[in-house]
C-alpha positions in Angstrom: 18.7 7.2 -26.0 15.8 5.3 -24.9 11.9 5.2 -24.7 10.5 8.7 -24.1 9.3 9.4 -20.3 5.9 9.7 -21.3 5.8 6.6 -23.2 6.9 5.2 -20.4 4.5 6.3 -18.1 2.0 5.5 -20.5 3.1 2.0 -20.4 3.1 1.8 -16.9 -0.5 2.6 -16.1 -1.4 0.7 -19.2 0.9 -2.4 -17.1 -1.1 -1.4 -14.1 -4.7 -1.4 -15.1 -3.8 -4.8 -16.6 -2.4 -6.3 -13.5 -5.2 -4.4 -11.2 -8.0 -6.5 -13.2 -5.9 -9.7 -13.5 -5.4 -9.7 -8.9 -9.0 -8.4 -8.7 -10.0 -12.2 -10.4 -8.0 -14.1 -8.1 -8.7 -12.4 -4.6 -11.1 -14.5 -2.6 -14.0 -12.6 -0.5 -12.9 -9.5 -2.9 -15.4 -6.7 -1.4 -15.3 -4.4 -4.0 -17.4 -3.4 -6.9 -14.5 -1.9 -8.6 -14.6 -1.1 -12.3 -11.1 -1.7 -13.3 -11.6 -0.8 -17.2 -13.5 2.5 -16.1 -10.3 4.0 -13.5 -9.9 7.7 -13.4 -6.6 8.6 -11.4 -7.8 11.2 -8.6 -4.4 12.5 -7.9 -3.4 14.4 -4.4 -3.5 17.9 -3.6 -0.1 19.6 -4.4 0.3 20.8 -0.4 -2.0 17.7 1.9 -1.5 16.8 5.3 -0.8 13.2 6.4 0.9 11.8 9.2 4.5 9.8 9.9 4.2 6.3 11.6 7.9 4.8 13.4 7.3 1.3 13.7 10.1 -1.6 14.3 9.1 -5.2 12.3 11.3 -7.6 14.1 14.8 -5.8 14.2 14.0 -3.6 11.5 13.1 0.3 11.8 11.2 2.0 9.6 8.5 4.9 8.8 5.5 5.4 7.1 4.7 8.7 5.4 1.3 9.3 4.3 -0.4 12.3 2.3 -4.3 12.8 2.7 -6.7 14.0 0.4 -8.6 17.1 1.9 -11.4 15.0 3.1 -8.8 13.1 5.2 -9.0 9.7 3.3 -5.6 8.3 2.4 -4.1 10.1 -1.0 -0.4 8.3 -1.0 1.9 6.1 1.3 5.3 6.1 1.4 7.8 3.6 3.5 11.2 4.0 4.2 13.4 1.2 6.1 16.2 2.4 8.1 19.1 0.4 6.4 20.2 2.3 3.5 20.2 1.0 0.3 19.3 -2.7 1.2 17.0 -4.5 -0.5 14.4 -4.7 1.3 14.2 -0.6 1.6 13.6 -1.2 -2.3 10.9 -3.3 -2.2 9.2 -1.4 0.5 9.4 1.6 -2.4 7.9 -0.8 -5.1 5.0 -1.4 -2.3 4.4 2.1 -1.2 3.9 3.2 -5.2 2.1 -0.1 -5.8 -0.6 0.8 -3.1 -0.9 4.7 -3.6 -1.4 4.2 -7.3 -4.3 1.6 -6.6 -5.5 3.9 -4.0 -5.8 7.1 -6.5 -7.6 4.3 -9.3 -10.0 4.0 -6.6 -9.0 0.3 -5.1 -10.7 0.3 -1.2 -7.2 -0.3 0.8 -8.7 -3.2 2.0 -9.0 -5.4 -0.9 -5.1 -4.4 -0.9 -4.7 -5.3 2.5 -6.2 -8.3 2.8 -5.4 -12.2 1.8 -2.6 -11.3 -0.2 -0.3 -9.5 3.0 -1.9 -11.9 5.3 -0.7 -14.9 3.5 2.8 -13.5 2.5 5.5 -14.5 5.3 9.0 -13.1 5.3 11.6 -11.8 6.9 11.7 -9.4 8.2 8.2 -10.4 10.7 7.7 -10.7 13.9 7.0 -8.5 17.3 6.1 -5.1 16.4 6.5 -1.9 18.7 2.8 -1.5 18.3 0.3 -2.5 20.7 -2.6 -2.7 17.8 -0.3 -5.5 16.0 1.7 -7.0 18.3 2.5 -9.5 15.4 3.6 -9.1 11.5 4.2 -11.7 9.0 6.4 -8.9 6.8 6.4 -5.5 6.8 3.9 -5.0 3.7 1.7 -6.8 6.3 2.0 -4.8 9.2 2.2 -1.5 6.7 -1.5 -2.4 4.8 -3.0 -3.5 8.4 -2.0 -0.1 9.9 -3.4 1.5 7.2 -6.6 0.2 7.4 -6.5 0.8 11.5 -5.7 4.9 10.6 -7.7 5.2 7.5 -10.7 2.3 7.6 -11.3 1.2 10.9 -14.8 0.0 10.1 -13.4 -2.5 7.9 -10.6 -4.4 10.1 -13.0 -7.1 10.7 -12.8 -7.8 7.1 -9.0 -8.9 7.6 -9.8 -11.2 10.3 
């Protein structure tokens, strides 16, 4: 039968505060004053706006879905690849729940978007369709920089 949903669940954000306190230790120039141990989930709006980013990584198509919170700060992200059921459309999953759950814990996007995508190379990277970031390493780095170009320009400089 199985562990209940809601065990599950439980498990998870118990997993995920873990690992959220255990990255914040090890990122270098990490701007936040986060309280990992004190997180209080501020979940979207059932109806939100957002917007839908096309972008092309290298040969590769894809979108970026985002949902907003009322006050226009970024709620959720979603990322779909074009190819259908490759691998890579999977892992682009795992990183769009990844970053919306840090996001609704309170995690500034970018402490998310910084060393850790800059310094992770692989395919697909490359030339981008965007004149902003004419260059990716991956597409979890093109993803978090565009979402710190949308949601906090002010802080760009920060990824340099």
């Amino acid at each position: 039968m199985g562990i209940p949903r809601s065990t599950r669940l439980r498990q998870d954000r118990h997993q995920l505060r873990s690992r959220m306190r255990e990255v914040a230790r090890y990122v270098p120039g990490s701007t936040t004053s986060f309280d990992h141990t004190q997180s209080k989930r501020r979940e979207p709006d059932r109806i939100r706006t957002g917007r839908v980013i096309k972008f092309y990584v290298g040969e590769i198509k894809g979108y970026i879905v985002t949902g907003e919170y009322p006050d226009g700060t970024l709620a959720e992200v979603f990322i779909k690849i074009a190819k259908q059921g490759s691998t890579l459309n999977g892992f682009a999953a795992w990183i769009a729940t990844t970053v919306s759950l840090a996001i609704q814990h309170g995690v500034p996007l970018v402490d998310l978007a910084g060393v850790p995508c800059r310094e992770l190379a692989f395919d697909p990277g490359g030339e981008t369709n965007d004149p902003e970031i004419p260059r990716a390493h991956s597409v979890a780095d093109y993803v978090m920089r565009k979402l710190v170009l949308l949601y906090q320009p002010d802080d760009l400089e920060k990824l340099q």
